[in-house]
C-alpha positions as CSV (number, residue, x, y, z in Angstrom):
1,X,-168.1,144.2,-94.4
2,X,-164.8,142.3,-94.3
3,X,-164.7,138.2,-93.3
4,X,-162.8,138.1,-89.7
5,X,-159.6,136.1,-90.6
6,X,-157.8,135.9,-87.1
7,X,-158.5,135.5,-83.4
8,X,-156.0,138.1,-81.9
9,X,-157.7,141.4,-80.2
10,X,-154.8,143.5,-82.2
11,X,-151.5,142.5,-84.1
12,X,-148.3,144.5,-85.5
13,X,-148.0,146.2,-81.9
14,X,-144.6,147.4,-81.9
15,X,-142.3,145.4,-79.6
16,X,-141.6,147.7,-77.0
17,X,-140.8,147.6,-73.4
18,X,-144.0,150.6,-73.3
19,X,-145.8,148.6,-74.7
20,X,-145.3,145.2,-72.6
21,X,-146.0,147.2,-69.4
22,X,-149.1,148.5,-71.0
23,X,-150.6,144.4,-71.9
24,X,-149.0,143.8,-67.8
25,X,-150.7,147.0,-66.5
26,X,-154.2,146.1,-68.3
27,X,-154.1,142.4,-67.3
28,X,-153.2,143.6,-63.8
29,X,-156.4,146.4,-63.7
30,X,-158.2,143.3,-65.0
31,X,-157.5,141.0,-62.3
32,X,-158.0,143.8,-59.4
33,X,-161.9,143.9,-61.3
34,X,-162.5,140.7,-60.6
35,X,-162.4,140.1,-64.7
36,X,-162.7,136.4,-66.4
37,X,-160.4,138.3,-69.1
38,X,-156.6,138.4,-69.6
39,X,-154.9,139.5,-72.3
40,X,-151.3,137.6,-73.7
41,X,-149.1,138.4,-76.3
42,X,-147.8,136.6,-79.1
43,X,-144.1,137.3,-81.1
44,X,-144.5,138.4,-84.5
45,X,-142.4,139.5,-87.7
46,X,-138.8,138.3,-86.3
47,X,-136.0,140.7,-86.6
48,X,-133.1,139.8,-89.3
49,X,-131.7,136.4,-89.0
50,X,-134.6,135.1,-86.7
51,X,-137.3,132.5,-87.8
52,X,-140.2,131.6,-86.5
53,X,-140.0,128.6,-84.0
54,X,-142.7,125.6,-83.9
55,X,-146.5,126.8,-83.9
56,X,-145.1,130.1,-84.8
57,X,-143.6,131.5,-81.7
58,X,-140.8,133.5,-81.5
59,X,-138.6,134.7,-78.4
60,X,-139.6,138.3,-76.8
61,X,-135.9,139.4,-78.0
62,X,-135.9,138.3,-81.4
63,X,-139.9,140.0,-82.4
64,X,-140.6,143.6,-83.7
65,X,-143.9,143.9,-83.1
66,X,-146.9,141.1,-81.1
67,X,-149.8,140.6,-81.6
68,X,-152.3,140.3,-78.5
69,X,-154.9,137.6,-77.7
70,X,-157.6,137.7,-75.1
71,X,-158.3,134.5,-72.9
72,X,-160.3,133.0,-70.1
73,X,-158.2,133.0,-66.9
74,X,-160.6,130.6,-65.3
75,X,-159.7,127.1,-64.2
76,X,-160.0,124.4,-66.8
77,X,-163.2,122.9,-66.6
78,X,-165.4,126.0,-64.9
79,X,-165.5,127.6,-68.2
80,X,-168.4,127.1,-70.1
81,X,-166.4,126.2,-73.2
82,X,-165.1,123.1,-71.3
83,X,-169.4,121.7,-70.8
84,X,-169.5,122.4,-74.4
85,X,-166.6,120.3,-75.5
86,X,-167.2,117.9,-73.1
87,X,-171.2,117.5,-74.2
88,X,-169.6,117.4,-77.6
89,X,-167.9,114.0,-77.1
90,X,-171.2,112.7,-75.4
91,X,-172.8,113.0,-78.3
92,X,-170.4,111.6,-80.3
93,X,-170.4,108.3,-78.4
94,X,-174.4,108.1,-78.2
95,X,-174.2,108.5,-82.0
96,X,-171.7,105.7,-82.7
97,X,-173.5,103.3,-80.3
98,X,-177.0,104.4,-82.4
99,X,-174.8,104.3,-85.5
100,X,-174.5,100.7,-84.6
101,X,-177.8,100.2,-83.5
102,X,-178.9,101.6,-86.6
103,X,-176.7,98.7,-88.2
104,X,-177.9,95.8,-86.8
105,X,-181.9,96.9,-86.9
106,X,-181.0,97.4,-90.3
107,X,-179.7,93.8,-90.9
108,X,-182.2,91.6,-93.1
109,X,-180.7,88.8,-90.9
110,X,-181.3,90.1,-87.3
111,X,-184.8,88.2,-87.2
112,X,-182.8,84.6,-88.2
113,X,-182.2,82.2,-85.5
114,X,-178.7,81.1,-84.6
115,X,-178.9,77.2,-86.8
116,X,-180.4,79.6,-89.9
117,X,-177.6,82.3,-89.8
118,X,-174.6,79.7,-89.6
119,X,-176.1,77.8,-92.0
120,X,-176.4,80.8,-95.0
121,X,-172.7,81.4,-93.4
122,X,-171.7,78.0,-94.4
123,X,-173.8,78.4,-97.5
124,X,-171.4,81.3,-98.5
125,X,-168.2,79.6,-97.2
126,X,-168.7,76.9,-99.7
127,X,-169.8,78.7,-102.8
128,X,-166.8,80.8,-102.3
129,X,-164.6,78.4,-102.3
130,X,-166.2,76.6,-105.1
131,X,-165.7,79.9,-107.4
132,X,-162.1,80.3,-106.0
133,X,-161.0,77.2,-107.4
134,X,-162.9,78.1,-111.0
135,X,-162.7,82.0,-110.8
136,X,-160.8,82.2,-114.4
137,X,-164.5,81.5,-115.7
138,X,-166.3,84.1,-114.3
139,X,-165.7,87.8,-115.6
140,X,-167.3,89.2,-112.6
141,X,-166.1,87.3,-110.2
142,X,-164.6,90.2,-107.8
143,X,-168.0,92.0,-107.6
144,X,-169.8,88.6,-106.9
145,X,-167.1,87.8,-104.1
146,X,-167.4,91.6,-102.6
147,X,-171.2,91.0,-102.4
148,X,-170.8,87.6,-100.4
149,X,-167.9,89.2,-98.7
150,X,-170.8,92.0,-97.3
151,X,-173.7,89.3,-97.2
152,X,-171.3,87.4,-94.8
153,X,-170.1,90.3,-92.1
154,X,-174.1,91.0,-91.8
155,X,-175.0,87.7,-90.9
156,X,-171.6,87.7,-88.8
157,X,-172.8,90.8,-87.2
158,X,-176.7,89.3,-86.9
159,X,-175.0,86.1,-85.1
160,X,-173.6,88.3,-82.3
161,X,-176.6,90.0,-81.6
162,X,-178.6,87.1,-81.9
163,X,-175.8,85.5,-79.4
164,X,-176.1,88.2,-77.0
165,X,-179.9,88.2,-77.4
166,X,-179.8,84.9,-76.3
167,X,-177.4,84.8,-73.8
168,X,-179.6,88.0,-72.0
169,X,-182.4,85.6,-71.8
């Protein structure tokens, strides 16, 4: 059994005027029945001298043969594909705000209070600075400065909450 490679219903229909009336006389037995269904038609393999236009398209005129697609004719939003897109992006803001939840519970700062976190802040501040001015000495002094550089947005990040925690009280 063959892997399905495109979405169309069928493709390399020849162009004809027949043809047309035949996708208009289906879509129009289709509305009459009440159907969710309607089928459209996409230009395919342009005549001599004709390219494709942007996303692929080309004019009625310039195609020998469609292709033809199927598609909900109901109302954006009371298709069940719209709930499913939009519970989609739900989720994907509950798990960024428990992404960051995750973060700060995972802090080994979050239990500090406020005078301890600004303190090992101002611890970092000045030992940076002291290996700025005598980096040359140190072989590994980007790697020590990247793990103060992380050490320093976790207490930054344990100084908000502990802020906020605060400020909530």
């Amino acid at each position: 059994m063959s892997k399905t490679k495109h979405q169309h219903l069928v493709r390399n229909v020849p162009n004809t005027k027949d043809n047309r009336a035949f996708i208009k006389q289906v879509n129009k037995m289709s509305k009459e029945s009440d159907s969710i269904w309607k089928l459209f038609i996409k230009y395919r393999k342009p005549k001599k001298g004709f390219k494709y236009g942007s996303g692929g398209s080309l004019k009625r005129e310039n195609a020998n043969a469609f292709s033809v697609y199927i598609e909900d004719r109901r109302p954006y939003g009371v298709r069940p594909i719209d709930n499913v897109w939009s519970r989609v992006y739900k989720l994907q803001e509950e798990n960024n705000i428990l992404k960051k939840k995750l973060a700060i519970y995972s802090n080994p700062y979050i239990d500090f209070s406020e005078d301890e976190i600004k303190n090992e802040m101002l611890d970092i501040e000045s030992y940076v600075i002291d290996e700025v001015l005598v980096y040359e000495e140190k072989p590994n002094f980007l790697y020590i400065l990247e793990s103060h550089k992380k050490r320093y947005n976790q207490l930054k990040e344990a100084l908000e909450y502990v802020s906020n925690r605060q400020n909530d009280w």
